[in-house]
Structure formats: structure tokens, C-alpha cells
C-alpha positions, -999 to +999 in steps of 0.1 A: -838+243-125-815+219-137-783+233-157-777+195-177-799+183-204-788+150-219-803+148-253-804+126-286-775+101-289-762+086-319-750+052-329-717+055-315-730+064-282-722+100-280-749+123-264-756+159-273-756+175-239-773+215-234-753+228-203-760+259-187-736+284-173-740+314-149-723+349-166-712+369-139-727+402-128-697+421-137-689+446-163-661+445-189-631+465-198-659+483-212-677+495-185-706+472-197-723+445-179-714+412-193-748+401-194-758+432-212-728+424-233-740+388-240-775+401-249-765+433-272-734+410-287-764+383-299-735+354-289-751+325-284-787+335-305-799+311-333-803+335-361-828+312-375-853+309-345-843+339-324-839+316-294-809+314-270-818+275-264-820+242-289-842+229-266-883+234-268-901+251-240-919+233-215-915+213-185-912+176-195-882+157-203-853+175-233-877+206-228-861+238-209-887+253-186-895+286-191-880+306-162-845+290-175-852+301-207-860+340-197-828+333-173-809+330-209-826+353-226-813+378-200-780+375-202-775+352-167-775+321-181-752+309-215-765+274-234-735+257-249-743+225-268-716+195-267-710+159-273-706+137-246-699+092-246-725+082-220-705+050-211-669+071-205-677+076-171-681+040-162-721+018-170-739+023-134-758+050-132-740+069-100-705+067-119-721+083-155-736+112-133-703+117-114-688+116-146-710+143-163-709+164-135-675+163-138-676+166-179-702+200-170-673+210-149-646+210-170-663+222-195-674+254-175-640+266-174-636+270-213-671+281-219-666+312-194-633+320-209-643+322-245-676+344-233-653+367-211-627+369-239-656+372-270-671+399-247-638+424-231-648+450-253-676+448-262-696+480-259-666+505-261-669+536-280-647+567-283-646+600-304-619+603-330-600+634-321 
């Protein structure tokens, strides 16, 4: 199961890249499981295909296989979609796979925050007195 896609590229050599991240199995300030959270919340859903992935199923090349896809579609995996310049990590092949390992990386960081912080509360529910 690989967790970097490299995609289409435009003209001025920038890739979109589908990267997967692992969401915890932990709950929230909520008491709710942030994968439960992730699901319920519809974060990271395409309201116009239902899916949790730009990518089509399948098991070739720019497809995501299925067993990733029900990964996402449970909550343990999160798809974010970003541009990446194929040649900014150098033009041999060993130095752009450092490179967008270390672009997945950094990247992983920031995704997890934003889906911890988006999802704190989600769930919470109280009585007004």
C-alpha cells in the first residue's frame, strides 16, 4: 500500500501529489474517536462523488487500490491533495524520491494538525440547564 501518488503535472512542472496520512486511534476532547470523528464530520468527502479519494479504484498506476480506499473510508487513513515541482529535489531519480519523501514528511505535520484541530470537538453534546 503505498501512501504517495504522483499524478498529472502541468507545464510548469508542478505535480499534483495524493498523500495519505494515518489518523490516530484516539478520541477527542470529545470522548469520540477521531476516526469516527473524521467519518461523521464528512471532512475530507467530495460532496459531488461521495468518495474520500480523487483517485479511481483499481490497482494500476494513479489508481488507489481498494483496501486503501476502505482504509479512508474508515476513518484510518486522510487523502490530502497538493502540488509538488518534481525537479526541486534535484533530476536523478534517488534525490526526487528523497525529496518527496521528505515533501510527504513535512507535509504530514500540518495535515494532522489541521484534522486534530477541525475535529477537537467534534461530537460534543450537552443539555441546556
Amino acid at each position: 500500500m503505498a501512501n504517495i501518488h504522483v499524478l498529472a503535472g502541468n507545464n510548469s512542472n508542478e505535480w499534483q501529489v495524493a498523500m495519505h496520512y494515518p489518523i490516530p486511534d484516539r478520541t477527542n476532547a470529545a470522548g469520540v474517536n477521531y476516526r469516527v470523528a473524521l467519518v461523521n464530520s464528512g471532512i475530507g468527502l467530495d460532496p459531488e462523488t461521495g468518495r474520500r479519494t480523487i483517485m479511481p479504484s483499481g490497482n494500476g498506476p494513479g489508481q488507489i487500490d481498494p483496501a486503501t480506499e476502505a482504509k479512508l473510508d474508515a476513518g484510518e487513513l486522510f487523502e490530502h491533495v497538493s502540488s509538488w515541482r518534481m525537479e526541486s529535489g534535484g533530476t536523478s531519480l534517488p534525490l526526487r524520491r528523497s525529496a518527496l519523501q521528505e515533501f510527504y514528511a513535512a507535509e504530514n505535520a500540518s495535515v494532522q494538525a489541521k484534522v486534530k484541530s477541525s475535529l477537537r470537538y467534534f461530537g460534543h453534546t450537552e443539555d441546556a440547564a
